[in-house]
C-alpha positions in Angstrom: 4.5 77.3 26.9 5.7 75.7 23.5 3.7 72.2 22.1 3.9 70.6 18.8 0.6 69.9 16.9 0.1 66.0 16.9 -2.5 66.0 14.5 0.2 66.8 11.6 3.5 65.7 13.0 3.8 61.7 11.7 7.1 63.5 10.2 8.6 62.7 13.9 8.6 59.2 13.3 9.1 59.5 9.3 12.4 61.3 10.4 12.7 58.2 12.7 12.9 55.7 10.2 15.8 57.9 8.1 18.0 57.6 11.3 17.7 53.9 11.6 18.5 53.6 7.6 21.5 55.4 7.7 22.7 53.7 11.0 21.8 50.0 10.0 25.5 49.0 9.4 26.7 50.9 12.3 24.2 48.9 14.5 24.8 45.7 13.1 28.3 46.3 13.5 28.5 47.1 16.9 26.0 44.4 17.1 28.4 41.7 16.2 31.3 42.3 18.6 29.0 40.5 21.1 26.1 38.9 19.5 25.0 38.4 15.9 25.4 41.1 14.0 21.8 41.4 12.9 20.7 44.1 14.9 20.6 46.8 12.2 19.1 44.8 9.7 16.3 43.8 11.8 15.9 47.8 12.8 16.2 48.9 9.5 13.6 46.1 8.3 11.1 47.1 10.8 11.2 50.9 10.2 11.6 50.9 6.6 8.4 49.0 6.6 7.1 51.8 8.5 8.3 54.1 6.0 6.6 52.8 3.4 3.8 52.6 4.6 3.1 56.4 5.8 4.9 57.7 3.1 3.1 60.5 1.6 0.7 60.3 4.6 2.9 61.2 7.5 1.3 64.8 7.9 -2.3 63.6 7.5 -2.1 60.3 10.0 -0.3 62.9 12.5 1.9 61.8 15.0 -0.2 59.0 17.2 -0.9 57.4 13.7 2.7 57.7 12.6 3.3 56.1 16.3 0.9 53.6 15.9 1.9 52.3 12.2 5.6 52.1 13.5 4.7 49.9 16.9 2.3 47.5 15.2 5.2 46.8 12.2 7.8 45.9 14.9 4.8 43.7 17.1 4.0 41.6 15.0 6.5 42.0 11.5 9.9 41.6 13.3 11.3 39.0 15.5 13.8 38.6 18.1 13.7 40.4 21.1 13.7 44.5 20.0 10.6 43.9 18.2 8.2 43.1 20.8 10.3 45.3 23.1 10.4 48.7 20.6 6.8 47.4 19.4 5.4 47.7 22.6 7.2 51.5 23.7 5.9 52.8 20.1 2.4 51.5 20.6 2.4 52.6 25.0 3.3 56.2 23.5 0.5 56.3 21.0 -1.8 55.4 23.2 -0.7 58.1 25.6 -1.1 60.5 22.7 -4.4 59.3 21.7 -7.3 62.5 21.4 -4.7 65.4 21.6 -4.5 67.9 18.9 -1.2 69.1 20.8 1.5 67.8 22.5 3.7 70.1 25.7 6.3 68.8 27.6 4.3 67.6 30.4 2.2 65.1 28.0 6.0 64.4 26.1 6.5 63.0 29.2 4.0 60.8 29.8 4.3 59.4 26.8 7.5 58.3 27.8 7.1 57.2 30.8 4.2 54.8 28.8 6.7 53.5 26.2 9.1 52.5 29.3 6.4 51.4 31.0 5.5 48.7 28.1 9.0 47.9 28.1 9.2 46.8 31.4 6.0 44.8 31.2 8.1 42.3 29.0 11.7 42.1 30.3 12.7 41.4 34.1 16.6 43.3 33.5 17.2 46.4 35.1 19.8 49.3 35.4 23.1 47.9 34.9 22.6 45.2 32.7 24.2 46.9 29.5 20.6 46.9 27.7 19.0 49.4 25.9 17.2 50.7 29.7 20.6 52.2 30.6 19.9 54.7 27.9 16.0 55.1 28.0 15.5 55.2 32.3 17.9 58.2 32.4 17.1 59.9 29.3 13.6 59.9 30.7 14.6 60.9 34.1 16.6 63.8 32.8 14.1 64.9 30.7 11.3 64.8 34.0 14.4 66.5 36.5 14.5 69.5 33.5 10.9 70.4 32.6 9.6 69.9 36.9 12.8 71.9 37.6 11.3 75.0 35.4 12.6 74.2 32.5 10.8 74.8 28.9 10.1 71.8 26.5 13.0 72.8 24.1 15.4 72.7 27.1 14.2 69.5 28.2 14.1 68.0 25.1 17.9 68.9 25.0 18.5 67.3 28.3 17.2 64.3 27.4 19.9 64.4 24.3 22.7 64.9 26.2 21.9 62.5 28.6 20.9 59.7 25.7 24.5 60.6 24.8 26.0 60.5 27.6 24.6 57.3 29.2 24.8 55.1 25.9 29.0 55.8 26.6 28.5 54.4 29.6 27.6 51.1 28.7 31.1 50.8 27.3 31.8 49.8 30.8 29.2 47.5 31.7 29.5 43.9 32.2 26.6 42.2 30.1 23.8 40.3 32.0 21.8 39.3 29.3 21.3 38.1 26.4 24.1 36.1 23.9 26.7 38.9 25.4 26.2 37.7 28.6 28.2 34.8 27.7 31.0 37.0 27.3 30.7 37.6 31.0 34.2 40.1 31.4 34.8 40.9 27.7 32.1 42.3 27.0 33.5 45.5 28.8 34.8 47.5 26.0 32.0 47.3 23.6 28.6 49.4 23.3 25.8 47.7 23.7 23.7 47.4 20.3 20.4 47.8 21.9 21.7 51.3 24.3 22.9 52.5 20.5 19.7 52.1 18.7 17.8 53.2 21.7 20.2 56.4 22.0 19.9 57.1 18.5 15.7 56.4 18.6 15.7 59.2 21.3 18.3 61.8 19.9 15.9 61.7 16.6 12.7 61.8 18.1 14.0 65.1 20.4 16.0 66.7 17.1 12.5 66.7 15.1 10.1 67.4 17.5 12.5 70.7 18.7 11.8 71.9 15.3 8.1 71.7 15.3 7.9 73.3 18.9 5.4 76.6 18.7 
């Protein structure tokens, strides 16, 4: 059965913060076809703070520290909504992580079932809304239907990529609910939502490293 060793793998979430850098215009850009346009600057400010701040240190804090660092920058550094909303899912999965020298799939996904749960705790939208749950409900639920079904870790962690991937296209589709793009009502069909993107791209990463730390 493959694991990760927590205790020395803060380099999941320094990797983290490299992702967000090098998407920040992309999000903002997407961003602005239905709200302001400051979505990737806010992401970028919130986990380059992060980065600074374990840089050098990543190995030694491990990951729960790494996790910890990141959520308590976006709770209480960052504004709008997706700071109290990532906040919250970073700080749910350190707790989760809390006390283990090693991490398998079966405590990967409790730790995301934590960070969804301390979304949830905050927001009253659901499936369908175009938010950033379209992409983190079935990425979690693909990852769950993989490793119960037999599956390894690695092969898990891989269906929870494709599925990111797959459902952050879908909200393409969706009609926004909330939020200033809900004032779009019908137009905002056609357009990703910024939230689904950063959430797909949080999830992607996160997966990508931890599959190369997998023993």
């Amino acid at each position: 059965m493959k694991t990760f060793n927590a205790s020395r793998a803060g380099s999941v979430v320094y990797d983290l913060t490299t992702v967000i850098r090098q998407n920040r215009d992309y999000l903002s850009e997407i961003d602005g076809a239905t709200g302001d346009g400051d979505h990737g600057v806010n992401m970028n400010k919130g986990f380059t703070m992060c980065r600074e701040r374990i840089e050098g240190a990543a190995d030694s804090i491990g990951f729960c520290g790494a996790l910890d660092v990141l959520g308590d920058v976006l709770l209480s550094e960052i504004g709008g909504s997706m700071g109290p909303l990532y906040g919250s899912f970073f700080m749910e999965m350190a707790d989760s992580a809390r006390g283990k020298e090693r991490i398998g799939g079966g405590d990967f996904m409790a730790l995301l079932k934590a960070g969804l749960d301390g979304i949830t705790a905050l927001v009253t939208t659901k499936p369908g809304d175009k938010t950033m749950l379209d992409v983190l409900i079935p990425s979690i639920e693909a990852f769950e239907n993989a490793y119960e079904g037999g599956a390894g870790f690695d092969a898990a962690l891989n269906g929870l990529i494709a599925a990111a991937k797959t459902s952050r296209e879908a909200t393409k589709d969706m009609i926004a609910k909330v939020g200033r793009a809900a004032r779009m009502g019908e137009r905002s069909r056609g357009f990703y939502d910024a939230g689904a993107t950063s959430c797909m791209l949080i999830l992607t990463g996160m997966a990508e490293s931890i599959l190369a730390l997998l023993e």
